[in-house]
C-alpha positions in Angstrom: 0.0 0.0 0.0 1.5 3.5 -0.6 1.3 6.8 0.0 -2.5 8.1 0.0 -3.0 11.1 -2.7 -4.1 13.4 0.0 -0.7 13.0 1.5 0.7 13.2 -1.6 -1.0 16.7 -2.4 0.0 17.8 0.7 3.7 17.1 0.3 3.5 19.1 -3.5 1.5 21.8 -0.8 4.6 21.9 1.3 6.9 22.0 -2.0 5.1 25.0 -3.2 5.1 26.8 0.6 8.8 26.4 1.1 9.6 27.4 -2.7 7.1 30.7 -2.1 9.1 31.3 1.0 12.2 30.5 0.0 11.1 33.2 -2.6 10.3 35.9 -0.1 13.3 35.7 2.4 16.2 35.2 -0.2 14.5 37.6 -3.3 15.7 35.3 -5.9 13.2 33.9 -7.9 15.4 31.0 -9.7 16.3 29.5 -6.3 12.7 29.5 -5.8 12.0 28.4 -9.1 14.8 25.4 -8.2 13.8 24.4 -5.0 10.2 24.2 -6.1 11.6 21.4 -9.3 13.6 19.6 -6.4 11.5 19.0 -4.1 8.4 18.0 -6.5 11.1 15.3 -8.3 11.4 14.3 -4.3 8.0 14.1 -3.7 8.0 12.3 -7.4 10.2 9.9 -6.3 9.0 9.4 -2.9 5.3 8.8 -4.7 6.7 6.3 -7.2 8.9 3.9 -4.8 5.5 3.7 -2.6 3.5 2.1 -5.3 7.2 0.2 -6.4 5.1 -2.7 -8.3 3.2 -0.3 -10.8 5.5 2.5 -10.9 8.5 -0.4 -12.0 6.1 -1.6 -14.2 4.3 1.3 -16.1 8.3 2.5 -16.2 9.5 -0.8 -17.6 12.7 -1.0 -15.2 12.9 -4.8 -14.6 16.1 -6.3 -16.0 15.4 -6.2 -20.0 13.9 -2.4 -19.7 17.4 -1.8 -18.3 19.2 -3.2 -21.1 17.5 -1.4 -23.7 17.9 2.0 -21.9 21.6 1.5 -21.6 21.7 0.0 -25.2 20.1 3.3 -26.1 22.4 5.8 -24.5 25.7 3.9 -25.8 24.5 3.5 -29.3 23.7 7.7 -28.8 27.0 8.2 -27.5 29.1 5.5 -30.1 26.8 7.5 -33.1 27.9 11.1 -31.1 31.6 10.2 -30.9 31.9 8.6 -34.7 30.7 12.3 -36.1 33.0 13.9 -34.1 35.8 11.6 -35.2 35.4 11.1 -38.6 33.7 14.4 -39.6 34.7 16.6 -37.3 31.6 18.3 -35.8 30.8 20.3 -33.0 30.4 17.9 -29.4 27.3 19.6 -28.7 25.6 19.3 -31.9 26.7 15.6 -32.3 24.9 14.5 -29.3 22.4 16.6 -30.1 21.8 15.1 -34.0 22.8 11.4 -32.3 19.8 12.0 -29.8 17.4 12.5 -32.5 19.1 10.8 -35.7 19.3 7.3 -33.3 15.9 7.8 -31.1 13.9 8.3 -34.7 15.1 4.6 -35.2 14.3 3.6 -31.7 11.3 5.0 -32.1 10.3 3.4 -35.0 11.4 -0.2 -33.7 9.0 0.5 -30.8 5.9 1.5 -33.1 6.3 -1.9 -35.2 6.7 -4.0 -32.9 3.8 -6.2 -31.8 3.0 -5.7 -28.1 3.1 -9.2 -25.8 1.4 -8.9 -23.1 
């Protein structure tokens, strides 16, 4: 059994009512703005390990969903590192065309394939 949503809501309330204060005794607005994204990926996190079974599942982190993820990355990173080796491009904009020349592919894979359930 996990968290309930009230408690839940209330913990995103608290995120908000520290970030708002936070706010109003320092007078910066982006370390507001980043302790508000902080602590909701906390309270995120916090939600997600309580309901452990369906979060893993809907997430797909059991042993082969962690395969293809880091399969994913490296074949980003081995695409990323080949243009900048052979043709001599920019790091950023290799990773950046890697991310989106190698997901379109990844992408596509996932749409064919037939779904087992």
């Amino acid at each position: 059994m996990g968290l309930s949503f009230v408690t839940v809501q209330r913990m995103f309330l608290g995120s908000f009512l520290v970030s708002f204060f936070t706010w109003i005794l320092q007078g910066n607005l982006m370390d507001a703005t980043l302790t508000l994204i902080g602590l909701s990926a906390l309270t995120g996190i916090t939600w997600g390990l309580s309901e452990k079974e369906i979060a893993f599942e809907a997430l797909g982190l059991n042993a082969e969903g962690i395969l293809v993820i880091f399969s994913f990355l490296a074949s980003i990173a081995i695409f990323a590192q080949i243009c900048i080796g052979v043709f001599d491009f920019p790091m950023i904009g290799s990773y950046v065309l890697s991310l989106f020349f190698v997901g379109s592919f990844w992408w596509t894979g996932a749409l064919i394939q037939p779904k087992t359930n």
